[in-house]
Residue, then its C-alpha position, 0 to 999 in steps of 0.5 A: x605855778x604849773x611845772x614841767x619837765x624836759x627829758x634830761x633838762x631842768x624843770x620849768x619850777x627848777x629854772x624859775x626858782x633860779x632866777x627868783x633867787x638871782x633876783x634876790x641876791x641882786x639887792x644884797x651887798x657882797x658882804x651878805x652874800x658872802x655871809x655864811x650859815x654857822x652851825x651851832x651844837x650845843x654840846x660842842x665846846x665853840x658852841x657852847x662858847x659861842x652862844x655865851x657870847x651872844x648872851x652876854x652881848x649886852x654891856x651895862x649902861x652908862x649910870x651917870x644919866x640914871x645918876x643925874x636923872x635920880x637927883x633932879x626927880x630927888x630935887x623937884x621931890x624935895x624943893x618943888x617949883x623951886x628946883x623946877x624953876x632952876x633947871x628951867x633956867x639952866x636948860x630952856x629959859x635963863x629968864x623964867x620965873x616961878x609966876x612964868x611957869x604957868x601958861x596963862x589964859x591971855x596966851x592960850x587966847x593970843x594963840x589962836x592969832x598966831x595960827x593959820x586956818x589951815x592949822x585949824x582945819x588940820x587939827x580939827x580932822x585930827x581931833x575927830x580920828x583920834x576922838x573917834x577911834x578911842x572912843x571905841x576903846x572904852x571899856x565897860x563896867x558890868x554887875x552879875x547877881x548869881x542864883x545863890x545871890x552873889x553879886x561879881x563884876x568888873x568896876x572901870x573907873x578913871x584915875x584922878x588926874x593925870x600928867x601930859x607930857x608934850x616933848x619939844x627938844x632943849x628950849x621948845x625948838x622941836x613941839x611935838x603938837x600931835x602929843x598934846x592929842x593922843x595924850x589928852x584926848x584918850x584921857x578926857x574920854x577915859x573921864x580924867x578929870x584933872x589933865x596937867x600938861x606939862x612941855x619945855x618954853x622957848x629960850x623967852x619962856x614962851x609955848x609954841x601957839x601951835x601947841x597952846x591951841x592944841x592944847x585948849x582943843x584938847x580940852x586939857x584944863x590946866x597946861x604948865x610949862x616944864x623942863x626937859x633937862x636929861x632923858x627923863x624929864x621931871x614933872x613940875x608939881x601944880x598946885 
């Protein structure tokens, strides 16, 4: 900006600054633009009790939930589908069995009647982005023989196996479909070889068709329902 000054006046930069300053206090509530800058000296004893204030803002949580969280992971550890099958009947499906807790390939094929070929379009642009950009993650493993006859380098190997977890709100009313994809996807290119997908049924039991056809997109092998009954769901144990 070029700036210049009159005799006895305001330079142009001075008056232009003015007005962006105007213009930004118009967007401000008359709260903020009343709300002053505090000095704080450290050495000064309001400092110091100010800034103890601020540090100690932070109030120690509720432990009920970590409680109630702690007994259902201690449960499904214990008792296994057993304690699974219980919380699901108390939280999603009243009439779920232990059979029930694994999706079938029947549903996984009936699925696909249920969805649209919008979906089917949608979904296969989605599979491409996401399989494409992970792809470019991978990372390498790579030997080096040294001149004394050292060998150093750096092994990348996938873990065994690995659990996707699809939220879906209490008895399935809310899938989120996309997690089936950036879950499953990046871990059948990191070669997983045992993907276990895990969300909470509907009050009749059933996955949403959407979420299914996902699924089998996906390429997850083996897709479980699950219980979502606090902030920490459990994960089902598969045999």
């Amino acid at each position: 900006m070029f700036c210049g000054k009159r005799s006895g006046g305001p330079s142009r930069c001075d008056a232009a600054t003015e007005i962006d300053d105007n213009r930004a206090l118009d967007g401000l509530s008359m709260r903020e633009k009343a709300m002053p800058i505090v000095p704080v000296a450290t050495q000064d004893p309001a400092g110091r009790e100010l800034l103890s204030n601020l540090r100690n803002r932070f109030q120690a949580a509720d432990p009920s939930c970590r409680t109630a969280v702690k007994e259902i992971l201690d449960r499904v550890r214990a008792e296994g589908d057993a304690a699974v099958l219980e919380y699901c009947r108390r939280f999603d499906a009243p009439e779920m069995t232990l059979a029930g807790l694994r999706v079938t390939e029947a549903e996984m094929g009936n699925a696909y009647s249920q969805v649209d070929d919008e979906f089917l379009a949608t979904l296969n642009v989605a599979i491409g982005r996401i399989r494409g950009f992970h792809q470019r993650e991978m990372e390498d493993s790579w030997l080096q023989t040294r001149d004394d006859g050292t060998i150093v380098g750096r092994l990348v190997r996938p873990v065994d196996s690995a659990g996707l977890y699809v939220p879906g709100g209490r008895s399935g009313s809310t899938p989120l479909v996309s997690s089936v994809l950036m879950n499953g996807i990046p871990a059948g290119i990191a070669g997983v070889a045992r993907r276990v997908m895990v969300t909470p049924p509907d009050g009749s039991g059933a996955v949403s068709p959407h979420l299914l056809v996902r699924r089998r997109r996906s390429a997850s092998p083996r897709s479980t329902r699950s219980v979502r009954p606090g902030p920490s769901p459990p994960w089902p144990s598969a045999p």
